[in-house]
PQR file with spaces between the fields and no chain letter, atoms N, CA, C, O and H, PARSE charges and radii, in Angstrom:
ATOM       1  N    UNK     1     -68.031   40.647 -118.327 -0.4000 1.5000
ATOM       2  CA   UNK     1     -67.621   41.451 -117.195 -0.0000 2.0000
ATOM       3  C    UNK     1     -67.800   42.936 -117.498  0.5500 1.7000
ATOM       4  O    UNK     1     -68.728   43.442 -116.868 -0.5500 1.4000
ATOM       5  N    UNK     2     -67.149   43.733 -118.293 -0.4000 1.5000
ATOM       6  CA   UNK     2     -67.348   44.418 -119.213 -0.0000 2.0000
ATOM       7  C    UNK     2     -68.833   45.096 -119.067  0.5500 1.7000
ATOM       8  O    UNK     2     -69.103   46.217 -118.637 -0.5500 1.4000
ATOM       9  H    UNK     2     -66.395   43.322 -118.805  0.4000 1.0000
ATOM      10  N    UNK     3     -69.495   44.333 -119.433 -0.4000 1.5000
ATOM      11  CA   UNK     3     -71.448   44.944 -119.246 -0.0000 2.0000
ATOM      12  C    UNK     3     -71.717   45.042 -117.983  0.5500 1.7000
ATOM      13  O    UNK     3     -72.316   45.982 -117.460 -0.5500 1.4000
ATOM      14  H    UNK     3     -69.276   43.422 -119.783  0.4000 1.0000
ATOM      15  N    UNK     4     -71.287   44.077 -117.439 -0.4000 1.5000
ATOM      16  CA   UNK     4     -71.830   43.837 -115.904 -0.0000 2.0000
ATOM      17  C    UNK     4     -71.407   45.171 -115.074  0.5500 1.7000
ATOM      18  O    UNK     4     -72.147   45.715 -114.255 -0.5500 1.4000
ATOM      19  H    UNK     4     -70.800   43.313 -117.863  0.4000 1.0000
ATOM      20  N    UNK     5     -69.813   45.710 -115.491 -0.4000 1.5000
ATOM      21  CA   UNK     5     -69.507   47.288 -114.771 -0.0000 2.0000
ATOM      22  C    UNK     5     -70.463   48.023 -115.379  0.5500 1.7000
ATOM      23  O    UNK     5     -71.349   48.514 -114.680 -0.5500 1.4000
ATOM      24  H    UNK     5     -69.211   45.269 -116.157  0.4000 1.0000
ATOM      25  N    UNK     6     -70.456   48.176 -116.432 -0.4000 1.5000
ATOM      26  CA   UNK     6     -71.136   49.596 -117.278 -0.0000 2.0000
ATOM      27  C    UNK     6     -72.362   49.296 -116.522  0.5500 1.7000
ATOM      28  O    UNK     6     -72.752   50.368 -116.060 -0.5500 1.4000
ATOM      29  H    UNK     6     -69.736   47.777 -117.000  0.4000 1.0000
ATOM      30  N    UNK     7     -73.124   48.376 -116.192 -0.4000 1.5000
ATOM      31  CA   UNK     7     -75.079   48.141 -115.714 -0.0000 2.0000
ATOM      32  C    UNK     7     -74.192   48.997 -113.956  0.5500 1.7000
ATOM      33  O    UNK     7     -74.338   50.066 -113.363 -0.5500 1.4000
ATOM      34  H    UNK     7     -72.808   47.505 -116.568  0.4000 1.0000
ATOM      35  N    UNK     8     -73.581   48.122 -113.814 -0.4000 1.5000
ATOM      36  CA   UNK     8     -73.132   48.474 -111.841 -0.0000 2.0000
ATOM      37  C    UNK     8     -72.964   50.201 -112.086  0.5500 1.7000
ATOM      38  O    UNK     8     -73.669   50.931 -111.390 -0.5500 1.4000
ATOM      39  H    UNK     8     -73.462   47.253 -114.296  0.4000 1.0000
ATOM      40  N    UNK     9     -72.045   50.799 -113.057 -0.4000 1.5000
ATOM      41  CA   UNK     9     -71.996   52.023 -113.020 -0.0000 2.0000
ATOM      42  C    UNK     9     -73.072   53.104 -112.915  0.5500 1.7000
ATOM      43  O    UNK     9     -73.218   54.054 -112.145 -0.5500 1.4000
ATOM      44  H    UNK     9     -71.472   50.205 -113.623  0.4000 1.0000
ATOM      45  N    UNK    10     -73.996   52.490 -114.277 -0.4000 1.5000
ATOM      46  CA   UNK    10     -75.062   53.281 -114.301 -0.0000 2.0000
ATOM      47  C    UNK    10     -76.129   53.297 -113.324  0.5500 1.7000
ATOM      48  O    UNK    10     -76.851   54.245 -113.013 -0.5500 1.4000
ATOM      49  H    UNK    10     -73.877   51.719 -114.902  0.4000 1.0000
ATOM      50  N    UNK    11     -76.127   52.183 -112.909 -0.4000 1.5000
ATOM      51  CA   UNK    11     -76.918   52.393 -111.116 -0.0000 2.0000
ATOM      52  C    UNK    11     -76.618   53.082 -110.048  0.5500 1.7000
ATOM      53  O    UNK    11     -77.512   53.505 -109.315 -0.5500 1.4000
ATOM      54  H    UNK    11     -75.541   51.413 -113.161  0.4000 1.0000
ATOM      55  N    UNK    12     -75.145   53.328 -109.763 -0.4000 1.5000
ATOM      56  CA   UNK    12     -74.579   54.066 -109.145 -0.0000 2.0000
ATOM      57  C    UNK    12     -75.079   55.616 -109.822  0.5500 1.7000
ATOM      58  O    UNK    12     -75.643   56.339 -109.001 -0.5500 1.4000
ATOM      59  H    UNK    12     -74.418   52.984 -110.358  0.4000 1.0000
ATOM      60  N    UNK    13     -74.923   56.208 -111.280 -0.4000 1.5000
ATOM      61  CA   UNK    13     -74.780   56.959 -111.077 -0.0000 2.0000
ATOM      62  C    UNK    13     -76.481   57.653 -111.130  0.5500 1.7000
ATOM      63  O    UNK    13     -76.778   58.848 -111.106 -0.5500 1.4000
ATOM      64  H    UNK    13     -74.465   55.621 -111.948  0.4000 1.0000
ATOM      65  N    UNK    14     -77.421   56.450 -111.208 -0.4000 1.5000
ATOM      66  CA   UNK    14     -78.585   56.832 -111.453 -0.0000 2.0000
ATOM      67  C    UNK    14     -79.004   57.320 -109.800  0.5500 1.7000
ATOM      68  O    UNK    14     -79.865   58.191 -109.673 -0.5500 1.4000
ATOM      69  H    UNK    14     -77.180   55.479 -111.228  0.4000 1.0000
ATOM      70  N    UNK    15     -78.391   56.750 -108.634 -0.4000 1.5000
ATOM      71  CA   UNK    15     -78.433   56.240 -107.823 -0.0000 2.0000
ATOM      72  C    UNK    15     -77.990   57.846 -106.891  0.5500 1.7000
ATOM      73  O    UNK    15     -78.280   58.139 -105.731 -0.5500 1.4000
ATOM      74  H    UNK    15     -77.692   56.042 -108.737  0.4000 1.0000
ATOM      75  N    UNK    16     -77.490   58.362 -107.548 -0.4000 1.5000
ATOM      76  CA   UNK    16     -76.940   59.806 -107.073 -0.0000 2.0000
ATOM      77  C    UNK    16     -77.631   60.904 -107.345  0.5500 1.7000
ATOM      78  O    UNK    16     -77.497   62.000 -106.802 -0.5500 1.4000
ATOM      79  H    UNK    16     -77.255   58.124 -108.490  0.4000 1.0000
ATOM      80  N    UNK    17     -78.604   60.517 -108.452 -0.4000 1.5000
ATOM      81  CA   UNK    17     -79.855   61.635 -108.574 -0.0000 2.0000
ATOM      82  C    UNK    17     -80.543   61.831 -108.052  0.5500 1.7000
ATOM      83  O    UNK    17     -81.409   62.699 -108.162 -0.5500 1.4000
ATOM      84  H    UNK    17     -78.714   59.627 -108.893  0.4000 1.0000
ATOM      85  N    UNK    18     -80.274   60.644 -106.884 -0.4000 1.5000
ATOM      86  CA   UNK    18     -81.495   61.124 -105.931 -0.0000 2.0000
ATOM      87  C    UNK    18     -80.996   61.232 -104.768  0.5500 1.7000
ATOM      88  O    UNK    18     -81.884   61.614 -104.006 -0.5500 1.4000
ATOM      89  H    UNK    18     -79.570   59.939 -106.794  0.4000 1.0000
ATOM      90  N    UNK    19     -79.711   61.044 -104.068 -0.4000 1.5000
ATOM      91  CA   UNK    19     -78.818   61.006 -102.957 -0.0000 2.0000
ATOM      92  C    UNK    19     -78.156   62.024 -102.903  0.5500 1.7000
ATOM      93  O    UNK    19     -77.161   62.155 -103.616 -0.5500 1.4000
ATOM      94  H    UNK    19     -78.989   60.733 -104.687  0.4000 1.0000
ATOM      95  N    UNK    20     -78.583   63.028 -101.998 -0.4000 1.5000
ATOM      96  CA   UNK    20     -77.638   64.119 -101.835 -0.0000 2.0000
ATOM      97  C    UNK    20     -77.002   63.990 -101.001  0.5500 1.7000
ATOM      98  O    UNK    20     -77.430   63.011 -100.390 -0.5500 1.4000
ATOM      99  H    UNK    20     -79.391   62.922 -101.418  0.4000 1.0000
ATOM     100  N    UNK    21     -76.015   64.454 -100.437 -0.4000 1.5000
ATOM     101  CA   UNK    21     -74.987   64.906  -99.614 -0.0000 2.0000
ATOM     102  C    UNK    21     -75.725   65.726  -98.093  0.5500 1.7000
ATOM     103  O    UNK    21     -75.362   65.323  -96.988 -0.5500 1.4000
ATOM     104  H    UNK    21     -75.667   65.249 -100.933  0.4000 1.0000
ATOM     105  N    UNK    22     -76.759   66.873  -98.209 -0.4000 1.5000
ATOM     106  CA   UNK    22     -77.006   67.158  -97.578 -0.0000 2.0000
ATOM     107  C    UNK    22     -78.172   66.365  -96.854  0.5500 1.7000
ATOM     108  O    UNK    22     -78.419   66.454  -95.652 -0.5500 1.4000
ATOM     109  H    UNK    22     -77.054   67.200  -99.106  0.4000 1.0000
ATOM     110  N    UNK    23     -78.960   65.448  -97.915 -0.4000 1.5000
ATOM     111  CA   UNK    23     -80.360   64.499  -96.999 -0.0000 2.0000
ATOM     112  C    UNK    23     -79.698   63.607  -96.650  0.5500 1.7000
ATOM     113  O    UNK    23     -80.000   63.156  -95.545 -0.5500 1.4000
ATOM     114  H    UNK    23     -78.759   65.375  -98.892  0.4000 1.0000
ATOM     115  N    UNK    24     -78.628   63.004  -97.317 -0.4000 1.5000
ATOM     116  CA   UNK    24     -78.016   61.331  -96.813 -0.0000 2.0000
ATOM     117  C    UNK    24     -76.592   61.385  -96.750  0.5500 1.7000
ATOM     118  O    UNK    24     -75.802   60.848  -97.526 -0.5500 1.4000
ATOM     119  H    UNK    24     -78.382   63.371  -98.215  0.4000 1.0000
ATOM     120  N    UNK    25     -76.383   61.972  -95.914 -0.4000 1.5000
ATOM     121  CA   UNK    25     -74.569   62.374  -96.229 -0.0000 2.0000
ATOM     122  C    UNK    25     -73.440   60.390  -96.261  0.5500 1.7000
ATOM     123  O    UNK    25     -72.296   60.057  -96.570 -0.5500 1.4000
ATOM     124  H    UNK    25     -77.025   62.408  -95.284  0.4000 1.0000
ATOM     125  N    UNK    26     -74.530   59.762  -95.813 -0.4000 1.5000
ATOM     126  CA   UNK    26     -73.438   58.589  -95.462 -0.0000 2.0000
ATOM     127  C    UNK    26     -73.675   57.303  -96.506  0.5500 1.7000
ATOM     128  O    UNK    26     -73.025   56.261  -96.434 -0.5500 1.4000
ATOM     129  H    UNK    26     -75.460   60.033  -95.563  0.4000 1.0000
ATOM     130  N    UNK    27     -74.599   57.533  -97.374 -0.4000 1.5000
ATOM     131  CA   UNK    27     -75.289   56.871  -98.002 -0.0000 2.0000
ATOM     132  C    UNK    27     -74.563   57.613  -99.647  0.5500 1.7000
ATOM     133  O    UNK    27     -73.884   57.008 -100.477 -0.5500 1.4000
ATOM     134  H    UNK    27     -75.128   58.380  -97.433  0.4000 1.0000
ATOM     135  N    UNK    28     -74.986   58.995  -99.680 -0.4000 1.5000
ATOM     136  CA   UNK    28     -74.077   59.400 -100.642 -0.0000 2.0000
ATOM     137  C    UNK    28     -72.398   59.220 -100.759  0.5500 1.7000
ATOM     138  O    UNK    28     -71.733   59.114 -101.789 -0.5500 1.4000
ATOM     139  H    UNK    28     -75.537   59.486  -99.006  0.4000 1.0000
ATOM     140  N    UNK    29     -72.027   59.222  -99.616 -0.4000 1.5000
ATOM     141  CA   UNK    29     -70.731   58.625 -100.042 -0.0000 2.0000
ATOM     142  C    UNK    29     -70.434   57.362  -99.859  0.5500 1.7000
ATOM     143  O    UNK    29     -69.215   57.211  -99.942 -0.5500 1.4000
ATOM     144  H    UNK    29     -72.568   59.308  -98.779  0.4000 1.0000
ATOM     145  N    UNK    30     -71.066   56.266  -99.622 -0.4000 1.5000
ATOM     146  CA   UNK    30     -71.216   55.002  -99.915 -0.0000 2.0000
ATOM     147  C    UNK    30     -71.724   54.912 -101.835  0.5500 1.7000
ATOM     148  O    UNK    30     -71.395   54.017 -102.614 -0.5500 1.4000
ATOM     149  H    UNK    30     -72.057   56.388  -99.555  0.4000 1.0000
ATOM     150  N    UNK    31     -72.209   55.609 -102.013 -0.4000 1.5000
ATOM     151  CA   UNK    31     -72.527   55.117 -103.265 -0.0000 2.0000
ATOM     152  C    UNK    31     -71.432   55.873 -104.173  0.5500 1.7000
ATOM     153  O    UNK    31     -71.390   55.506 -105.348 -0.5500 1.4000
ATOM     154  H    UNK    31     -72.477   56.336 -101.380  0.4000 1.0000
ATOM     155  N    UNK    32     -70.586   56.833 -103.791 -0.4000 1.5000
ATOM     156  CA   UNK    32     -69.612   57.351 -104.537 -0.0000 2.0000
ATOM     157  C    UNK    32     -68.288   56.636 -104.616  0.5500 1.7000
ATOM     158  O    UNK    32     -67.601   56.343 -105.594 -0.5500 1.4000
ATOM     159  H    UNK    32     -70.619   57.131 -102.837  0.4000 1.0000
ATOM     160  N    UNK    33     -68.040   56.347 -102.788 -0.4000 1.5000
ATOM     161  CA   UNK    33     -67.400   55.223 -102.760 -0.0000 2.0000
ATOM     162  C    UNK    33     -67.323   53.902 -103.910  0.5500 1.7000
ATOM     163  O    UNK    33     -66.344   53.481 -104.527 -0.5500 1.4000
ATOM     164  H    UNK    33     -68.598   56.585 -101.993  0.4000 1.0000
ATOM     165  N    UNK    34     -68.753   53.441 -103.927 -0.4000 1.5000
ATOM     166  CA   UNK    34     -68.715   52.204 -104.789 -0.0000 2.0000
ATOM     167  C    UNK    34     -68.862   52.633 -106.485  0.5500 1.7000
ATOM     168  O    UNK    34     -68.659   51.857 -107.419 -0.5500 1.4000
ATOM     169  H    UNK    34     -69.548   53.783 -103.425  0.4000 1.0000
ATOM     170  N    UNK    35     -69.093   53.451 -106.547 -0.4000 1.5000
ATOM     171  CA   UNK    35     -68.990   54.067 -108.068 -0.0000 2.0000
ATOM     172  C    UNK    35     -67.733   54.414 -108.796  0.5500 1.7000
ATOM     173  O    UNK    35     -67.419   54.547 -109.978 -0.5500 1.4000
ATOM     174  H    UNK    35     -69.257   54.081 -105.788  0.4000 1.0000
ATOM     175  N    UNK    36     -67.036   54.525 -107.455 -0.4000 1.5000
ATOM     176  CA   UNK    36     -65.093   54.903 -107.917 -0.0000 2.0000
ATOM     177  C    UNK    36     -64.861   53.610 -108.010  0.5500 1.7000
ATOM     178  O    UNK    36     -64.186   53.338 -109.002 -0.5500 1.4000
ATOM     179  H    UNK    36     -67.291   54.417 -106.494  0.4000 1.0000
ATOM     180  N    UNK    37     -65.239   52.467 -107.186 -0.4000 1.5000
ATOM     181  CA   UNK    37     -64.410   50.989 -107.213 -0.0000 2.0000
ATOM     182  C    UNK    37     -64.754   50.477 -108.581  0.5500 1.7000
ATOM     183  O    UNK    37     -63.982   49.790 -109.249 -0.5500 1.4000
ATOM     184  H    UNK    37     -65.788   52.688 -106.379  0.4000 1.0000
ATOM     185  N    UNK    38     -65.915   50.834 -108.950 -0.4000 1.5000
ATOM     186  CA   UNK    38     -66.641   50.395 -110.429 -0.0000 2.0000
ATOM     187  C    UNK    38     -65.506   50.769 -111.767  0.5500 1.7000
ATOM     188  O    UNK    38     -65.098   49.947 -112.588 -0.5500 1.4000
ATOM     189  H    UNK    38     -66.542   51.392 -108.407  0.4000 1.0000
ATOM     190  N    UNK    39     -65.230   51.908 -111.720 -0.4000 1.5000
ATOM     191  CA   UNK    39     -64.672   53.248 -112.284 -0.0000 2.0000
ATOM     192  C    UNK    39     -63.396   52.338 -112.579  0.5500 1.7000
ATOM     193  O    UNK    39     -63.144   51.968 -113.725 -0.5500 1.4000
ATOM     194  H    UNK    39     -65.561   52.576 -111.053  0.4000 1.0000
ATOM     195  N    UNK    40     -62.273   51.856 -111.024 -0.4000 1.5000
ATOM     196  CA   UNK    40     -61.597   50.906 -111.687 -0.0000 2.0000
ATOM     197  C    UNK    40     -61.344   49.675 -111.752  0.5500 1.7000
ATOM     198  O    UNK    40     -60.288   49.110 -112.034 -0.5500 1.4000
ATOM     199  H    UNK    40     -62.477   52.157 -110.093  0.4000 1.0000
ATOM     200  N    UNK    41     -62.523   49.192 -111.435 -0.4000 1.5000
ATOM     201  CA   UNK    41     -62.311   48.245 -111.966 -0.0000 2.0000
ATOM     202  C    UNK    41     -62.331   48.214 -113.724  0.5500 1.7000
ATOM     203  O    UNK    41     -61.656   47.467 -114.433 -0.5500 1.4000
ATOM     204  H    UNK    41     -63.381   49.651 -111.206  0.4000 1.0000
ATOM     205  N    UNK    42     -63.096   49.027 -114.073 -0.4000 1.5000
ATOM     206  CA   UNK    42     -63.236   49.154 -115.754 -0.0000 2.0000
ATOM     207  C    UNK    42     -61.740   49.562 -116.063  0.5500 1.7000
ATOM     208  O    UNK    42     -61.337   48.734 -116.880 -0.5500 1.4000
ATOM     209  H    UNK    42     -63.644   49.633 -113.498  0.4000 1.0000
ATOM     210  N    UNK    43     -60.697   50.504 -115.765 -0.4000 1.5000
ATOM     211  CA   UNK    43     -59.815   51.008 -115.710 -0.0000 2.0000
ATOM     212  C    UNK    43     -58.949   49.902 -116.220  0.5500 1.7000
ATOM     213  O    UNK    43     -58.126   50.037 -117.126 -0.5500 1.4000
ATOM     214  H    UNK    43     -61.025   51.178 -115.102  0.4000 1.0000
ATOM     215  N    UNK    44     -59.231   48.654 -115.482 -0.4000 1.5000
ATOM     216  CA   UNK    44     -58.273   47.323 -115.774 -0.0000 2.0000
ATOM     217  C    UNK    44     -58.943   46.714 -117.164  0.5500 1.7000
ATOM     218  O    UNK    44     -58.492   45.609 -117.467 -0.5500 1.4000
ATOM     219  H    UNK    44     -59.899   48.545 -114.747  0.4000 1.0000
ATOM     220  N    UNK    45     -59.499   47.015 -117.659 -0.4000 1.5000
ATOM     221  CA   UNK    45     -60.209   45.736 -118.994 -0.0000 2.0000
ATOM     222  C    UNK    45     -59.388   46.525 -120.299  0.5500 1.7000
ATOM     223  O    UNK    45     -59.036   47.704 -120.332 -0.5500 1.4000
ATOM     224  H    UNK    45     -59.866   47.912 -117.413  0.4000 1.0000
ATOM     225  N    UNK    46     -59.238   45.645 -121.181 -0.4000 1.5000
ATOM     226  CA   UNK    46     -58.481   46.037 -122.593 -0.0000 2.0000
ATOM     227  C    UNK    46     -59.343   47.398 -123.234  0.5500 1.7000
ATOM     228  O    UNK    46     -60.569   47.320 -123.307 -0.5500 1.4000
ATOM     229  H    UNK    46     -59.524   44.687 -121.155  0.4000 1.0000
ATOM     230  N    UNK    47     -58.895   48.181 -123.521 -0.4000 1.5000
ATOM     231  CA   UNK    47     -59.531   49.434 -124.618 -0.0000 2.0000
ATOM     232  C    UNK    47     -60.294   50.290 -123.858  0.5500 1.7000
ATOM     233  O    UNK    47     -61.135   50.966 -124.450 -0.5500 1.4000
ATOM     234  H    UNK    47     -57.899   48.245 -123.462  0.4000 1.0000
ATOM     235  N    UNK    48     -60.162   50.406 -122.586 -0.4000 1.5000
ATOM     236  CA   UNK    48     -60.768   51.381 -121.755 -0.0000 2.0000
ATOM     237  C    UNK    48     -59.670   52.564 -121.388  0.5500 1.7000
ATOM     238  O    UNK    48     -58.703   52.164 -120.739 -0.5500 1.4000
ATOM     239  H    UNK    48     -59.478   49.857 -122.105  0.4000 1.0000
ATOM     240  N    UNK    49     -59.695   53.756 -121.670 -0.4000 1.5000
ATOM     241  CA   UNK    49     -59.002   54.615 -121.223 -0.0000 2.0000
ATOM     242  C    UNK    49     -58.672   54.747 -119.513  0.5500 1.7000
ATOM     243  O    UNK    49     -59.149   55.567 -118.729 -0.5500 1.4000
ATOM     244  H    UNK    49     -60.480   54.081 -122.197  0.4000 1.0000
ATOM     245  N    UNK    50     -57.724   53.683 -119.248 -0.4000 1.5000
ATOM     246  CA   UNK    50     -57.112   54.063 -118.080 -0.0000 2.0000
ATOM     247  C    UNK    50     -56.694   54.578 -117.328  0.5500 1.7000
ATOM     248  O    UNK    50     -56.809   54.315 -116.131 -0.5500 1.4000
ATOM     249  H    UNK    50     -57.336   53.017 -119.885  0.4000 1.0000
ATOM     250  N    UNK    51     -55.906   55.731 -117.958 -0.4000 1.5000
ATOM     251  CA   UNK    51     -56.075   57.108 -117.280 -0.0000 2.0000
ATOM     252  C    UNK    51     -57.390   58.189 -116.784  0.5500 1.7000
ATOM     253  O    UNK    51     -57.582   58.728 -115.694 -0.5500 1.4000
ATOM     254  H    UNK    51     -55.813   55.945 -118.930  0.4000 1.0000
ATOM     255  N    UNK    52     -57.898   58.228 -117.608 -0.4000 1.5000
ATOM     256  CA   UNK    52     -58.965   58.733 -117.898 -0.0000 2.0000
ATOM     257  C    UNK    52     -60.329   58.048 -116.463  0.5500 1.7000
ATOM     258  O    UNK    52     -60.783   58.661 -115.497 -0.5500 1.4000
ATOM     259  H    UNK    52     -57.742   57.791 -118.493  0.4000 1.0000
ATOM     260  N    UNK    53     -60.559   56.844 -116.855 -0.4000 1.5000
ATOM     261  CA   UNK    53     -60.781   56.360 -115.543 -0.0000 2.0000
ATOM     262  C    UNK    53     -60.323   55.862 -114.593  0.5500 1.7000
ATOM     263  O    UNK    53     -61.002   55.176 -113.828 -0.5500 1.4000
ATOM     264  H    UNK    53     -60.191   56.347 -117.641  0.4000 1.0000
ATOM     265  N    UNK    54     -59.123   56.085 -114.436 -0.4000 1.5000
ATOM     266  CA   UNK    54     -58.631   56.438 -112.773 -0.0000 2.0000
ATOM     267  C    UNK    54     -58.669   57.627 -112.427  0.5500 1.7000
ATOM     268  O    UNK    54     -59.467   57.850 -111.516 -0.5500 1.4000
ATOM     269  H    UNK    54     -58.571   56.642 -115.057  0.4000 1.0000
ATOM     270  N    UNK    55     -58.040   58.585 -112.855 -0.4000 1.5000
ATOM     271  CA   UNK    55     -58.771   60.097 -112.500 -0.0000 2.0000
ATOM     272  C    UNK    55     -60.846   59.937 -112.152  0.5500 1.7000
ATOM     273  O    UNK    55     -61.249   59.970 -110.990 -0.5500 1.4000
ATOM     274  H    UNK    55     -57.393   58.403 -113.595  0.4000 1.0000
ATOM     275  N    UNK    56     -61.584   59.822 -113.033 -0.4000 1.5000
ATOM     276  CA   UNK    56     -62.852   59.785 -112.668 -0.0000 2.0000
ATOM     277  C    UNK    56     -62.963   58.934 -111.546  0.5500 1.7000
ATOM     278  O    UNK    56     -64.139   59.103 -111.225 -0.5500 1.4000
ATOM     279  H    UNK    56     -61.256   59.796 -113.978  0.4000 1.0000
ATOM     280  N    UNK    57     -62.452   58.081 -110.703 -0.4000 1.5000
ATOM     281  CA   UNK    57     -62.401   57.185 -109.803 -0.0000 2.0000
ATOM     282  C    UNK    57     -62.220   57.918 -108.446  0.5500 1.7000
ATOM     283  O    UNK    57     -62.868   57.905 -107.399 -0.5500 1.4000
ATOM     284  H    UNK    57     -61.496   57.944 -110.964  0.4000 1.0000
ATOM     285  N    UNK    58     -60.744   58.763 -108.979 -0.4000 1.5000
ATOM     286  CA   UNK    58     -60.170   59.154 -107.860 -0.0000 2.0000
ATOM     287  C    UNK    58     -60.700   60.461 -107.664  0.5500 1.7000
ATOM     288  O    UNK    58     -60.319   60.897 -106.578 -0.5500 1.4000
ATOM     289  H    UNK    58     -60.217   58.773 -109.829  0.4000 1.0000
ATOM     290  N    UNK    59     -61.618   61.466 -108.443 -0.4000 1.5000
ATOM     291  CA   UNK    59     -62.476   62.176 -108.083 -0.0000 2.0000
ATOM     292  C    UNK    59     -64.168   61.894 -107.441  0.5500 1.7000
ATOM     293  O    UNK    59     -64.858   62.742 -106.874 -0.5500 1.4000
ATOM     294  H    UNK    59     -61.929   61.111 -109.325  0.4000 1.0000
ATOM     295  N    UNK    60     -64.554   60.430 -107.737 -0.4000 1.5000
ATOM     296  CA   UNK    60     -65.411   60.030 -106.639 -0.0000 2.0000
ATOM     297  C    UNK    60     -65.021   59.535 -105.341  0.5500 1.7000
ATOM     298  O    UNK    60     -65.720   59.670 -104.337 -0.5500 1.4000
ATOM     299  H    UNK    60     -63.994   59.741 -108.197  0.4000 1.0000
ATOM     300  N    UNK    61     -63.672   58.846 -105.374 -0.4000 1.5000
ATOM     301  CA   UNK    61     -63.338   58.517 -104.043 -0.0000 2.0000
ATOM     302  C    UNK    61     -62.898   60.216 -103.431  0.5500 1.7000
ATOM     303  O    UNK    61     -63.224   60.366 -102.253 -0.5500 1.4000
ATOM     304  H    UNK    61     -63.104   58.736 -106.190  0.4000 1.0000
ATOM     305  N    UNK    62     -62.358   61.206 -103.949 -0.4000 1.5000
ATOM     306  CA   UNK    62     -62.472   62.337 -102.781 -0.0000 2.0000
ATOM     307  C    UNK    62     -63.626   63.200 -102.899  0.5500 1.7000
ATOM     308  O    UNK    62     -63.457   64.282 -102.337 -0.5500 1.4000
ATOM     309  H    UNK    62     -62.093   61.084 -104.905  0.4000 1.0000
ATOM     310  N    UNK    63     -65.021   63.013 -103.597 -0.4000 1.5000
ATOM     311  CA   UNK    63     -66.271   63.324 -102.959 -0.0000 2.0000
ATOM     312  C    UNK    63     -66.715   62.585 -101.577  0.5500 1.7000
ATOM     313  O    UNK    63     -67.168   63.086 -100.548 -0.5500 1.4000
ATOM     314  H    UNK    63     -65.159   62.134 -104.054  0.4000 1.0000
ATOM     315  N    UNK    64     -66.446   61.282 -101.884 -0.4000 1.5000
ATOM     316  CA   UNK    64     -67.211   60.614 -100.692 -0.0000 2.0000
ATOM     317  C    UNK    64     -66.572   61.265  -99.681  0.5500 1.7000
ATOM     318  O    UNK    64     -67.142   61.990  -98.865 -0.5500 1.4000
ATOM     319  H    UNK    64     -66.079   60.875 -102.720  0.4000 1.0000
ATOM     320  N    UNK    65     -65.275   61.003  -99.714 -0.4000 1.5000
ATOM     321  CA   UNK    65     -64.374   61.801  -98.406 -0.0000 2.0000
ATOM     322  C    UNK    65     -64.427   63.023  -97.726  0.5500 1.7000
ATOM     323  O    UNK    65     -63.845   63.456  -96.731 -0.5500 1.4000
ATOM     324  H    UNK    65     -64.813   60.414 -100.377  0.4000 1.0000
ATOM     325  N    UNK    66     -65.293   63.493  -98.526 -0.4000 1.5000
ATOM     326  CA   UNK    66     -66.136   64.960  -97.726 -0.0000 2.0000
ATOM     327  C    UNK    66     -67.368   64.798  -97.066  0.5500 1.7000
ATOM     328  O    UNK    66     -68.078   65.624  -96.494 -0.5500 1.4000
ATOM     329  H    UNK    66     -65.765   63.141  -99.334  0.4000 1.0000
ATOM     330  N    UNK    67     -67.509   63.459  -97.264 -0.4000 1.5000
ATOM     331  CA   UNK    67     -69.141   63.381  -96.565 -0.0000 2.0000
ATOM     332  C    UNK    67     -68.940   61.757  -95.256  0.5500 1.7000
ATOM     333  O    UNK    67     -69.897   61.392  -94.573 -0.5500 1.4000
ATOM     334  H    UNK    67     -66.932   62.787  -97.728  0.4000 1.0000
């Protein structure tokens, strides 16, 4: 499970290098959206800094929320 977030994450965030806000405003926050759900779901697995990624979570869920 574990790998399977970290691969989902890094698509997301590969996924934002090319999605701006100003060309795809609804698409970029769909993918920020799903990059925060990623964020915690990792948040829940043993030896992952939980704090740490819920904050990073909850700063992609209020990017999307601007777009």
């Amino acid at each position: 499970r574990r790998g399977r977030l970290y691969e989902a994450l890094a698509a997301y965030d590969d996924a934002l290098r090319y999605l701006r806000p100003e060309n795809a405003p609804l698409a970029y926050a769909q993918t920020q959206n799903n990059r925060a759900n990623r964020l915690s779901d990792l948040a829940t697995l043993p030896g992952e800094d939980r704090r740490g990624r819920l904050y990073e979570a909850l700063a992609a869920y209020d990017d999307a929320l601007r777009y």
